[in-house]
C-alpha positions as semicolon CSV with decimal commas, in nm:
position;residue;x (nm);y (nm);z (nm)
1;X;0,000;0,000;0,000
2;X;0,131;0,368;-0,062
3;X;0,197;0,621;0,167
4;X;0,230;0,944;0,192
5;X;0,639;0,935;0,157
6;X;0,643;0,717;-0,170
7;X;0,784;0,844;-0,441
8;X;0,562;0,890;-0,757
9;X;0,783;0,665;-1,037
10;X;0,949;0,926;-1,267
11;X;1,264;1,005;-1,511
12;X;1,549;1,145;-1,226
13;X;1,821;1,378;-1,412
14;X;2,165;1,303;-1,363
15;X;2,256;1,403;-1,011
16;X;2,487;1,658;-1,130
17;X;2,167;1,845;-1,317
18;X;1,965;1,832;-1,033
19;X;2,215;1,981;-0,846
20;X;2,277;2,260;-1,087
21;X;1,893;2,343;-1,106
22;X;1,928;2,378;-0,702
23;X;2,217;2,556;-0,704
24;X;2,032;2,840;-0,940
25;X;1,859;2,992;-0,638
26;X;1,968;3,218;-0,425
27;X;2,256;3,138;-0,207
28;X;2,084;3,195;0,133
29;X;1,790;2,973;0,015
30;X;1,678;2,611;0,092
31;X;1,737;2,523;-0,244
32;X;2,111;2,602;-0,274
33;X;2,137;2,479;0,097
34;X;2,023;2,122;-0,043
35;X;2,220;2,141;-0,334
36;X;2,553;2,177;-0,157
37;X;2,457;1,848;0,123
38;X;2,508;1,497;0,101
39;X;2,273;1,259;-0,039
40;X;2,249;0,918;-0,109
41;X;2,071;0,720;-0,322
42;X;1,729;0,593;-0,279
43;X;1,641;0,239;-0,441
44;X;1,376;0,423;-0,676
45;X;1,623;0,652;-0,839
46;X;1,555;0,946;-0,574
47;X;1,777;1,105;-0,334
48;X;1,751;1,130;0,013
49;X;1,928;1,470;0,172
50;X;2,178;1,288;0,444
51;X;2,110;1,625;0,682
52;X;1,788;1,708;0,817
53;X;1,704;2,109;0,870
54;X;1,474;2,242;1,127
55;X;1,261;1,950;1,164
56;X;1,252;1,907;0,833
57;X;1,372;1,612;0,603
58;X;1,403;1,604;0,232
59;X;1,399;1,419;-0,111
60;X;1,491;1,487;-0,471
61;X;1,322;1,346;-0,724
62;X;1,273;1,379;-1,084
63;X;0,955;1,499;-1,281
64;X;0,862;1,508;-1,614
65;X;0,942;1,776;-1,820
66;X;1,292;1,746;-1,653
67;X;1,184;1,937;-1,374
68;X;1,343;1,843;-0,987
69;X;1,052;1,790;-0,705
70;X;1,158;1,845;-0,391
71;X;0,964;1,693;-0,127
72;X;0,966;1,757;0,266
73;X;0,832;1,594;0,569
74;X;0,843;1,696;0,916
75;X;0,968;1,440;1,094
76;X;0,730;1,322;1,396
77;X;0,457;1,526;1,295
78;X;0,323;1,406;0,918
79;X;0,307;1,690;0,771
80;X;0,416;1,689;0,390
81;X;0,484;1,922;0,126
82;X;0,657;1,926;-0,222
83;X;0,758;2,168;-0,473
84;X;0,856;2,186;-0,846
85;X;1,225;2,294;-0,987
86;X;1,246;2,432;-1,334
């Protein structure tokens, strides 16, 4: 059964595009803060962000169009958001 914290199946970039479109932002954003952490591999093709920031963990996955979702969970608490990369 899925949950909330399943990936939806997609075409992931190569890790150093997804980076790039991360690193486009802002330096004093969450995006470029992501782009410069450690992640490792997720066995659907995602990434997981090794460090976790205010409560908040995170995931990079591909969409179509070649677009980068990020999506974020509070840990404990459920909540759930995600957000599209150009």
């Amino acid at each position: 059964m899925a949950t909330l914290h399943d990936p939806v199946p997609t075409g992931m970039p190569p890790e150093k595009q997804a980076r790039a479109q991360l690193r486009s932002f802002p330096e004093d954003s969450l995006e470029a803060w992501l782009a410069y952490q450690r992640w490792r591999p997720a066995p659907d093709g995602s990434w997981l962000v090794a460090a976790a920031r205010d409560g908040w963990s995170y995931r990079i996955e591909g969409a179509p169009g070649g677009f980068v979702r990020v999506v974020a969970w509070a840990v404990g608490d459920g909540c759930l958001t995600s957000w599209l990369i150009e």
